[in-house]
FIPAMAR-730664 format. One record per residue (C-alpha): residue number from 1; residue in one letter; x, y, z. Coordinates in steps of 0.001 Angstrom, whole numbers. Layout:
BEGIN
ATOM   fimi   romar         u         v         w
ATOM    NUM       A         X         Y         Z
...
END
This chain:
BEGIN
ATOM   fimi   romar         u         v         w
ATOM      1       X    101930     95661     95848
ATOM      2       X    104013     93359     97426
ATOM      3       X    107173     95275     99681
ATOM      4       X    109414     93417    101793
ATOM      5       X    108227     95301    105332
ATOM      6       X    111053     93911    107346
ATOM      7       X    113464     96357    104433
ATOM      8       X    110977     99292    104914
ATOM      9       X    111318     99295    108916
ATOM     10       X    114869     98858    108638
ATOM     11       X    114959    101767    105746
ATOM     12       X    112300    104017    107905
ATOM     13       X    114496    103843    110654
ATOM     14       X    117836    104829    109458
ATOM     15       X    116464    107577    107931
ATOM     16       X    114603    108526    110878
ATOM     17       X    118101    108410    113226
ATOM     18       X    119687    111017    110314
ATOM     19       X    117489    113962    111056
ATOM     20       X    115723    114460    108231
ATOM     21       X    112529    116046    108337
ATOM     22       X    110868    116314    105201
ATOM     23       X    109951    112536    104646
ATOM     24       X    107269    111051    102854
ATOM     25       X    106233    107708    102224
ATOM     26       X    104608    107194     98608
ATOM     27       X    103914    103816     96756
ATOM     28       X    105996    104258     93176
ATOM     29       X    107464    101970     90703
ATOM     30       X    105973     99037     92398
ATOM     31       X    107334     99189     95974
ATOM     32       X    107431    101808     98767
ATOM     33       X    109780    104930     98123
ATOM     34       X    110829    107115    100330
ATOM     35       X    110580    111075     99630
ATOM     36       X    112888    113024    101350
ATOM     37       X    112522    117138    100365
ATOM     38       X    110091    116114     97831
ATOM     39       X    112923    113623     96404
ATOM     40       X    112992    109922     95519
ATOM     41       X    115619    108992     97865
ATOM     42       X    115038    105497     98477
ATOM     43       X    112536    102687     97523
ATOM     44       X    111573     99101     99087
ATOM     45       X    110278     96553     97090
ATOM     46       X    109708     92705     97462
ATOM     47       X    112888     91561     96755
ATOM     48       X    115510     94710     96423
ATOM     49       X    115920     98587     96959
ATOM     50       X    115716    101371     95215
ATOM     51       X    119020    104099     95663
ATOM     52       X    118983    107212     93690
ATOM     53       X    122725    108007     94272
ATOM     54       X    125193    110345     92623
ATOM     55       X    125504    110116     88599
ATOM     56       X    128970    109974     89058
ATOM     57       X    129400    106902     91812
ATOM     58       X    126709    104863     88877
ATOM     59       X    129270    103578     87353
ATOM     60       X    131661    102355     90203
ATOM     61       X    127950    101443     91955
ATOM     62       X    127372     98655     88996
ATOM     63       X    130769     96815     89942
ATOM     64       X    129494     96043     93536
ATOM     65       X    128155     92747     94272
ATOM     66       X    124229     92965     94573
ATOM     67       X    124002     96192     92151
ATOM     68       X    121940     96053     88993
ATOM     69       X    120456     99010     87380
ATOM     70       X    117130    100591     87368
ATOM     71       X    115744    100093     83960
ATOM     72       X    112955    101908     82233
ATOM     73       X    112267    100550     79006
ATOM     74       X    115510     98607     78423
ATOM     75       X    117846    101538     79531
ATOM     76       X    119203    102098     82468
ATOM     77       X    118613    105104     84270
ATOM     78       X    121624    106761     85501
ATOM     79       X    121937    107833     89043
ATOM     80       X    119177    104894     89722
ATOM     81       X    120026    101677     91057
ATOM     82       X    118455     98449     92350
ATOM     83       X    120396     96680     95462
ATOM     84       X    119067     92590     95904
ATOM     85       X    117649     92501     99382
ATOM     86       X    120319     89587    100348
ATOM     87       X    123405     91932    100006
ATOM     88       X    121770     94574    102954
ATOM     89       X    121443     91584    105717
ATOM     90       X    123909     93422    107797
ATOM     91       X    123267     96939    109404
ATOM     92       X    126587     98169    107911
ATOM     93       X    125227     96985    104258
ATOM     94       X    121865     98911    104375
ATOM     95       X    123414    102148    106100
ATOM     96       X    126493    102355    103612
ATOM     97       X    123491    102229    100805
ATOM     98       X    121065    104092    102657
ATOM     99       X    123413    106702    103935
ATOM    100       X    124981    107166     99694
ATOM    101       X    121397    108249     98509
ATOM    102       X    120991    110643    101608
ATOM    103       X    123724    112329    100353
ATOM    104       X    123271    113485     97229
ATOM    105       X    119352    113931     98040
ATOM    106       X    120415    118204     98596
ATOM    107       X    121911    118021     95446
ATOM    108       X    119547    115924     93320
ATOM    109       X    117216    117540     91362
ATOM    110       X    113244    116958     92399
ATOM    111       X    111674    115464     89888
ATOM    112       X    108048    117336     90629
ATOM    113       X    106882    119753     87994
END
């Protein structure tokens, strides 16, 4: 499963710096996500991450540059996005993205049964 490491380290350690505690690392959906509570937070694939932000920023999410959506057969899944690898060069890039799905994780429901 190939995962753009370089992404992951750079992922790992922003969400390291915020505190939280309750992190796990689990290969899903083809790349490396990142649990937080129990919660897909973040994922880290070859070329792009995985951001499970607010239902309600989706929308305004899909106008950035970068931004497609998470499909699962053919529909998008709201609250799910995909952000291309070369739009989170900068630090500022990856923490505005990185920092959006850390906060709705305490509201976001946990998708284990």
């Amino acid at each position: 499963m190939p995962i753009n490491e370089t992404l992951a380290n750079r992922v790992r350690e922003i969400i390291a710096d915020s505190g939280e505690e309750r992190v796990e690392e689990k290969k899903m959906f083809g790349g490396l996500c990142f649990l937080v509570d129990d919660k897909i937070c973040v994922g880290v694939k070859k070329d792009r991450m995985l951001v499970r932000i607010n239902p309600d920023l989706y929308e305004d999410a899909l106008e950035q540059d970068g931004v497609i959506p998470m499909a699962r057969d053919g529909r998008g899944m709201i609250g799910y996005i995909y952000v291309l690898d070369e739009f989170l060069e900068t630090k500022k890039e990856l923490n505005y993205w990185v920092k959006l799905a850390l906060e709705f994780n305490p509201i976001a429901k946990s998708s284990k049964k």
